[in-house]
C-alpha beads as a LAMMPS data file, in Angstrom:
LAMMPS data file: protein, C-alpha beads

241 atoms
240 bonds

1 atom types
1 bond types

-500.0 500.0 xlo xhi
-500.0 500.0 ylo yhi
-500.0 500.0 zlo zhi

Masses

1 110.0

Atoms # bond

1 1 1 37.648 -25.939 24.953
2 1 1 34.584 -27.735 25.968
3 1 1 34.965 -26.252 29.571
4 1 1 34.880 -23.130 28.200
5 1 1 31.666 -23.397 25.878
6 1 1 29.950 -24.610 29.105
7 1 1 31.434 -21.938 31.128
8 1 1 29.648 -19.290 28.562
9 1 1 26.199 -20.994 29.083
10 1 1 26.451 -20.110 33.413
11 1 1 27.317 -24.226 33.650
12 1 1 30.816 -24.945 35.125
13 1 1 32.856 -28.071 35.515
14 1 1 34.157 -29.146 39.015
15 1 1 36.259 -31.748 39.622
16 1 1 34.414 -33.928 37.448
17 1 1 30.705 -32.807 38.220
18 1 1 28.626 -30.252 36.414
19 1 1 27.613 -27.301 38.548
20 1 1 25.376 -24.666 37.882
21 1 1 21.182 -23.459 37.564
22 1 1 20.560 -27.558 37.847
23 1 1 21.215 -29.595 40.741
24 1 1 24.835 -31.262 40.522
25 1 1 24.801 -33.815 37.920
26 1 1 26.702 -37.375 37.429
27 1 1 29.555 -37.274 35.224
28 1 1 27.881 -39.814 32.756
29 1 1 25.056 -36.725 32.966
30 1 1 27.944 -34.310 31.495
31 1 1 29.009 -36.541 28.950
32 1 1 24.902 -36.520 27.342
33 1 1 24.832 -32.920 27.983
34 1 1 24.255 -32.588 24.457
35 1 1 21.272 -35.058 24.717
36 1 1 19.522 -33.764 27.650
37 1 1 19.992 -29.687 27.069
38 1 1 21.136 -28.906 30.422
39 1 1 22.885 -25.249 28.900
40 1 1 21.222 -22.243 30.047
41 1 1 21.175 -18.741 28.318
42 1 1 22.630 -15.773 30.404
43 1 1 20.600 -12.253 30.033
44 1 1 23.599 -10.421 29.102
45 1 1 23.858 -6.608 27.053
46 1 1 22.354 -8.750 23.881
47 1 1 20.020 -10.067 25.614
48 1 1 18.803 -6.977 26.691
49 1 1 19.315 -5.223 23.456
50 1 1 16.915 -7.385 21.288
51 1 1 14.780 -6.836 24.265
52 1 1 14.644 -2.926 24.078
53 1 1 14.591 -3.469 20.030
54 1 1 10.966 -5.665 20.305
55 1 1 9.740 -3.084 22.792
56 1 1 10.586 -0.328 20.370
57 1 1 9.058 -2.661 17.320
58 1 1 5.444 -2.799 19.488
59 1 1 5.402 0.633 20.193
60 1 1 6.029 2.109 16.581
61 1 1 3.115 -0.716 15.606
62 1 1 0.941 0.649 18.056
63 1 1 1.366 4.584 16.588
64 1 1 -1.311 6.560 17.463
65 1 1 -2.945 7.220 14.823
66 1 1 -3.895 10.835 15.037
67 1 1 -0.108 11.546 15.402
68 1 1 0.110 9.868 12.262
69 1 1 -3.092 11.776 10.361
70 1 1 -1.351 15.133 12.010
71 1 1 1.961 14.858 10.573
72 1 1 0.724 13.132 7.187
73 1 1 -1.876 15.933 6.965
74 1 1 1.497 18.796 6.995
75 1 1 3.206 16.923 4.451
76 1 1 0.311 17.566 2.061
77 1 1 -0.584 20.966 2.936
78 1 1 0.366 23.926 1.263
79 1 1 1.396 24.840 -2.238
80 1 1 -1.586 25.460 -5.454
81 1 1 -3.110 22.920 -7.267
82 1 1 0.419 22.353 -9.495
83 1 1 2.319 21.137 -6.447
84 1 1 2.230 18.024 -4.596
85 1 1 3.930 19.570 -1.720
86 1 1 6.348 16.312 0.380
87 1 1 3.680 14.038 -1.108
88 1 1 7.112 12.219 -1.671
89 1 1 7.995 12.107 2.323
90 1 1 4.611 10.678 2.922
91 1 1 4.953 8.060 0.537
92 1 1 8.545 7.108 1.945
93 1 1 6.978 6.670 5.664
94 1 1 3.747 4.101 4.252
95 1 1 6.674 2.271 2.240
96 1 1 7.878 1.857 5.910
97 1 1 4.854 0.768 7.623
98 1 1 1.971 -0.182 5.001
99 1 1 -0.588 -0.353 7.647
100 1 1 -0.464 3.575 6.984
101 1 1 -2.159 3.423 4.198
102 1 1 -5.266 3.510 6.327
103 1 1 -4.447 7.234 7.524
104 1 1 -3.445 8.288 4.254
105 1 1 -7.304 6.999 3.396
106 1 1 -8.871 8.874 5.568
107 1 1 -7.091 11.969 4.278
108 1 1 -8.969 12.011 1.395
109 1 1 -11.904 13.478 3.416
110 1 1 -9.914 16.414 4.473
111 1 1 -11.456 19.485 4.817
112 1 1 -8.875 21.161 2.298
113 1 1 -9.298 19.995 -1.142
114 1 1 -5.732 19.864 -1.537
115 1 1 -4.803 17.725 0.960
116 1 1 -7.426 15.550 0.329
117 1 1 -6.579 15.361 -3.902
118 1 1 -2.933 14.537 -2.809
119 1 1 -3.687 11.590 -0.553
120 1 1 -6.340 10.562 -3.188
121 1 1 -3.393 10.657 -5.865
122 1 1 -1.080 8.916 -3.375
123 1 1 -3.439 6.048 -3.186
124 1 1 -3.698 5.823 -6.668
125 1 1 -0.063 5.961 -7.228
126 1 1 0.215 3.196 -4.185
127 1 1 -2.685 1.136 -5.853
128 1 1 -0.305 0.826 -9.184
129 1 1 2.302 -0.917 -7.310
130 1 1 0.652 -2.453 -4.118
131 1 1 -2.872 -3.017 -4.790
132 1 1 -3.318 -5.489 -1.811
133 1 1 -2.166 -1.897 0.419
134 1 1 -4.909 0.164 -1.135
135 1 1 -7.763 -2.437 -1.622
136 1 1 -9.228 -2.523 2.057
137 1 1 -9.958 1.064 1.012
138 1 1 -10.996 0.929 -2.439
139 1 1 -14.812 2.809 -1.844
140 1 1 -12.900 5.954 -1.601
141 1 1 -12.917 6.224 -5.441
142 1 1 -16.353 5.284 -5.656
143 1 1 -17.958 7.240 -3.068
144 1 1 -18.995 11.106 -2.557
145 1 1 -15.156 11.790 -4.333
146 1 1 -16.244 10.610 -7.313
147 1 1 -18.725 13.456 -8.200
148 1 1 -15.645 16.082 -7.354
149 1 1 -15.740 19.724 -9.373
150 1 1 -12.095 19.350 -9.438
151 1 1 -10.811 17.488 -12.574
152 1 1 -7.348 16.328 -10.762
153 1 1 -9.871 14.449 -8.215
154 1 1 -11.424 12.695 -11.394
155 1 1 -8.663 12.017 -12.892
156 1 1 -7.249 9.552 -10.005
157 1 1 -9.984 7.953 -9.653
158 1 1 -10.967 7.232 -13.013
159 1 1 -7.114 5.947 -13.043
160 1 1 -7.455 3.707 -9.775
161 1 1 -10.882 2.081 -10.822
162 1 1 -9.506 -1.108 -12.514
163 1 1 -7.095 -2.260 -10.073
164 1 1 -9.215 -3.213 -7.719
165 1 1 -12.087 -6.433 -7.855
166 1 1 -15.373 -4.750 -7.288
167 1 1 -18.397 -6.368 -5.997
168 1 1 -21.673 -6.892 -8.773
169 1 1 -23.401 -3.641 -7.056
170 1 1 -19.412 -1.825 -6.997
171 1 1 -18.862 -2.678 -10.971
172 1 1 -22.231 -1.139 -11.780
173 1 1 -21.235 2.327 -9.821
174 1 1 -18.006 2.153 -10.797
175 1 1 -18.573 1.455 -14.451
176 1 1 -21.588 4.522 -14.206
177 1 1 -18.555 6.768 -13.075
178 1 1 -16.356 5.910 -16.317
179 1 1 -18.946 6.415 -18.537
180 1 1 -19.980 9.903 -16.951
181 1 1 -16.099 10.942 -17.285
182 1 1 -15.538 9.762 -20.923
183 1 1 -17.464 13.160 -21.507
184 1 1 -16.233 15.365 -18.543
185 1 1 -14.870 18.630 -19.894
186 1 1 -11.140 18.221 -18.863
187 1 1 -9.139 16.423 -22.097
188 1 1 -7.371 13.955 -18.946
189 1 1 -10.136 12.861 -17.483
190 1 1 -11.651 11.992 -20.910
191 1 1 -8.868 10.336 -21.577
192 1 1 -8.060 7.961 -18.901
193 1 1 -12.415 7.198 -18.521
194 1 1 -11.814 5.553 -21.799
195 1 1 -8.575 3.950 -20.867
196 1 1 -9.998 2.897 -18.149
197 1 1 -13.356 1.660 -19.531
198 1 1 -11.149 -0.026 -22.266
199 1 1 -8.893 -2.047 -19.628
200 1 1 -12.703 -3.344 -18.040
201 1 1 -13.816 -4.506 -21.458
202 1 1 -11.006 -7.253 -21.556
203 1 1 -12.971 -8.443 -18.502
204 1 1 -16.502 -7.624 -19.312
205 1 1 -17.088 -8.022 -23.288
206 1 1 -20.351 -6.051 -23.018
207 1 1 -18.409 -2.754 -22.866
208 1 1 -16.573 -3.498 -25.760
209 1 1 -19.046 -1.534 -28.112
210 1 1 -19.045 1.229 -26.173
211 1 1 -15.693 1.579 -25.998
212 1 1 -15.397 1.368 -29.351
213 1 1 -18.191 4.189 -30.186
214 1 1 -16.242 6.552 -27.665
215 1 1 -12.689 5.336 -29.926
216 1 1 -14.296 6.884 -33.058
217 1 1 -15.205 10.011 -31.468
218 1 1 -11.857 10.602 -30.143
219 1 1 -9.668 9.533 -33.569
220 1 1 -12.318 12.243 -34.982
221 1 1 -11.029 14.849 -32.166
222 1 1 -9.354 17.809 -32.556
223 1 1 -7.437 17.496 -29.294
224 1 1 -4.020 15.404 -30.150
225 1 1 -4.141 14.012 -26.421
226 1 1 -7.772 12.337 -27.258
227 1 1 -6.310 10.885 -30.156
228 1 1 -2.835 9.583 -29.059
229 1 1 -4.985 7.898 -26.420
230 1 1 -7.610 6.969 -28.825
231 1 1 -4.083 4.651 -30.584
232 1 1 -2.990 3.521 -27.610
233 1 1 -5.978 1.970 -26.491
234 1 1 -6.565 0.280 -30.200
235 1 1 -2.983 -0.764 -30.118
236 1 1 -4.476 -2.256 -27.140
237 1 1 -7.129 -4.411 -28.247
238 1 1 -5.876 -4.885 -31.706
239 1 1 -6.014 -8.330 -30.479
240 1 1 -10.150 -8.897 -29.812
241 1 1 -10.579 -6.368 -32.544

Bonds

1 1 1 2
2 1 2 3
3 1 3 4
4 1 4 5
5 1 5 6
6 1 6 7
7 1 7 8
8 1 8 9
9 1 9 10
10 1 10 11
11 1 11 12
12 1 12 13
13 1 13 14
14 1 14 15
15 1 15 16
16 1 16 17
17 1 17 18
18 1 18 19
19 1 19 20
20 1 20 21
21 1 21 22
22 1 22 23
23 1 23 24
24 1 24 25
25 1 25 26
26 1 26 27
27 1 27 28
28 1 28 29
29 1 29 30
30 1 30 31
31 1 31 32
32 1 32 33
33 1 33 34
34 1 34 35
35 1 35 36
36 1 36 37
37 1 37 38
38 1 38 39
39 1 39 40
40 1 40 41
41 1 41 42
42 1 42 43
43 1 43 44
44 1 44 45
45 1 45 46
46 1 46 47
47 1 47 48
48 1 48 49
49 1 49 50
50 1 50 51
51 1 51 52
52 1 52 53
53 1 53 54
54 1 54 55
55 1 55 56
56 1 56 57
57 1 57 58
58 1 58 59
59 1 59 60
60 1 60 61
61 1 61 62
62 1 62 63
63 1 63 64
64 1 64 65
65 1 65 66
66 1 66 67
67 1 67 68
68 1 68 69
69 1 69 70
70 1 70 71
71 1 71 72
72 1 72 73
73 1 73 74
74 1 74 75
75 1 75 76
76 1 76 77
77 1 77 78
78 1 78 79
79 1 79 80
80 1 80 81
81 1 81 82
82 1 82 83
83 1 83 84
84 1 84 85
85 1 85 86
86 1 86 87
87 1 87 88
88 1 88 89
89 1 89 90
90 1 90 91
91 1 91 92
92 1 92 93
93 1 93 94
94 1 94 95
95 1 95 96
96 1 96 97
97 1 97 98
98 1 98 99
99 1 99 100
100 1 100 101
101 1 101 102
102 1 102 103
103 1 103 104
104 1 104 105
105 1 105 106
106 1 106 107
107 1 107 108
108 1 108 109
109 1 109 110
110 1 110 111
111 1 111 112
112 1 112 113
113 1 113 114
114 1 114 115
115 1 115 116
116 1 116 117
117 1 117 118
118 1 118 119
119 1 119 120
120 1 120 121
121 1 121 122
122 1 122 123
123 1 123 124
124 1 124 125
125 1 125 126
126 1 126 127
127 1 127 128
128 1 128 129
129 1 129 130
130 1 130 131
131 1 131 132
132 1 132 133
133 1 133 134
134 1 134 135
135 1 135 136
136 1 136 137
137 1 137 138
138 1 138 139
139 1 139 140
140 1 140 141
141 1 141 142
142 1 142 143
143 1 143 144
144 1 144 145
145 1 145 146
146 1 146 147
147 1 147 148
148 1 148 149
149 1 149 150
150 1 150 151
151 1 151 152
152 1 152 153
153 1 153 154
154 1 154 155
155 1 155 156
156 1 156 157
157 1 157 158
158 1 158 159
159 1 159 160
160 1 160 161
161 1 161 162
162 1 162 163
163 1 163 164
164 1 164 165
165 1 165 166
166 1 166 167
167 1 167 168
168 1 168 169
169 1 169 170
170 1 170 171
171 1 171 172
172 1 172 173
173 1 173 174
174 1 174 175
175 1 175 176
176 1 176 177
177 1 177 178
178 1 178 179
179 1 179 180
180 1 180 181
181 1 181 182
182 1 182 183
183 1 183 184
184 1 184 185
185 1 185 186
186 1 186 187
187 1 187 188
188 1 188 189
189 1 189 190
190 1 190 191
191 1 191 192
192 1 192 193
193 1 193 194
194 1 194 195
195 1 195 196
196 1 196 197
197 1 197 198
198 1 198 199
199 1 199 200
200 1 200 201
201 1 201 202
202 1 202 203
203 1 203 204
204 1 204 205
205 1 205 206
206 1 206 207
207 1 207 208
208 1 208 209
209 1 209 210
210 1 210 211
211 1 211 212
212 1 212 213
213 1 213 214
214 1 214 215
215 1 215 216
216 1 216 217
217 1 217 218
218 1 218 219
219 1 219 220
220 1 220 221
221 1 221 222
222 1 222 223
223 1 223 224
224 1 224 225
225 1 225 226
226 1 226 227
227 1 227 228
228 1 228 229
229 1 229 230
230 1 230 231
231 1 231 232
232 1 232 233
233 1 233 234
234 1 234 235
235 1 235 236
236 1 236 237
237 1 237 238
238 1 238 239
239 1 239 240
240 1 240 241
């Protein structure tokens, strides 16, 4: 048995001495094998097979990344605004490899509106679950996005705003943005600026009466979505209220 265990690690037993990689050894040397590590590893198929499975490993880390934005950017074309086209398969392949959350970033500067509001809403729906994915890139919802025509733009940012920690200059451009959407046209957008706005407050106590004025305005709405969210938010803060 033990002949055989050192007959697997390339050392063999002859006549008494140990044979092998090493020089031949004493036979006290055998019996402190153990103690002095004189096995040896062969380089055998599994060997080689964890081998080929590292070099595959570094070379899916080191994806180009324009083969990345190229195939991310097909995913998310096509369709009208109402569709979301594989916005699911895109999601599946970050979920994979995080670190493409940066391509999915720079998406939302895509040419095509589309493509770009259906990263954006990725990232949003990302930020939700894995805010430490989305964070290095947080100053797409506060830059040039931000003062989008299109409401479903507006609407994931206004969303995405209070996951992230913002710097002093950041909270006062992202808290300008809220207020500015608590009266955009769309009923959503509305909405979620006040939901927003609201979840801020419970850090920042000086938006507390403006979130309040904004509550009274939308209980006294005829919309029914400004005024479901108008309960849900004082459900809310029943709490500091």
């Amino acid at each position: 048995m033990k002949n055989a265990a050192l007959s697997e690690c390339g050392v063999h037993l002859v006549s008494g001495w140990l044979t092998g990689i090493e020089p031949a050894t004493s036979g006290a040397t055998v019996r402190r094998s153990n103690q002095l590590s004189y096995s040896h590893h062969n380089t055998g198929p599994q060997t080689q097979q964890t081998q080929q499975t590292q070099q595959i490993n570094e070379t899916n880390r080191l994806e180009p990344p324009m083969k990345a934005q190229t195939e991310f950017r097909h995913l998310l074309s096509g369709g009208d605004r109402r569709s979301i086209a594989d916005s699911w398969r895109v999601r599946a392949l970050i979920e994979q490899r995080p670190s493409r959350v940066k391509t999915l970033a720079a998406l939302t500067a895509d040419e095509d509106w589309l493509v770009a509001q259906r990263a954006l809403d990725l990232l949003e729906k990302l930020a939700h679950e894995h805010p430490e994915w989305v964070a290095p890139y947080k100053k797409v919802f506060i830059g040039p996005l931000a003062e989008s025509d299109k409401w479903e733009i507006r609407l994931q940012i206004v969303r995405a705003l209070p996951l992230f920690r913002w710097t002093a200059a950041e909270s006062k451009r992202m808290e300008r943005i809220l207020l500015e959407n608590v009266a955009f046209p769309q009923t959503f957008v509305r909405a979620w600026a006040l939901d927003s706005l609201a979840t801020l407050s419970e850090r920042k106590a000086k938006l507390l009466p403006v979130v309040l004025l904004h509550l009274e305005a939308f209980a006294q709405s005829s919309s029914k979505a400004l005024q479901a969210r108008a309960r849900a938010i004082r459900a809310r803060l029943a709490e500091r209220l």
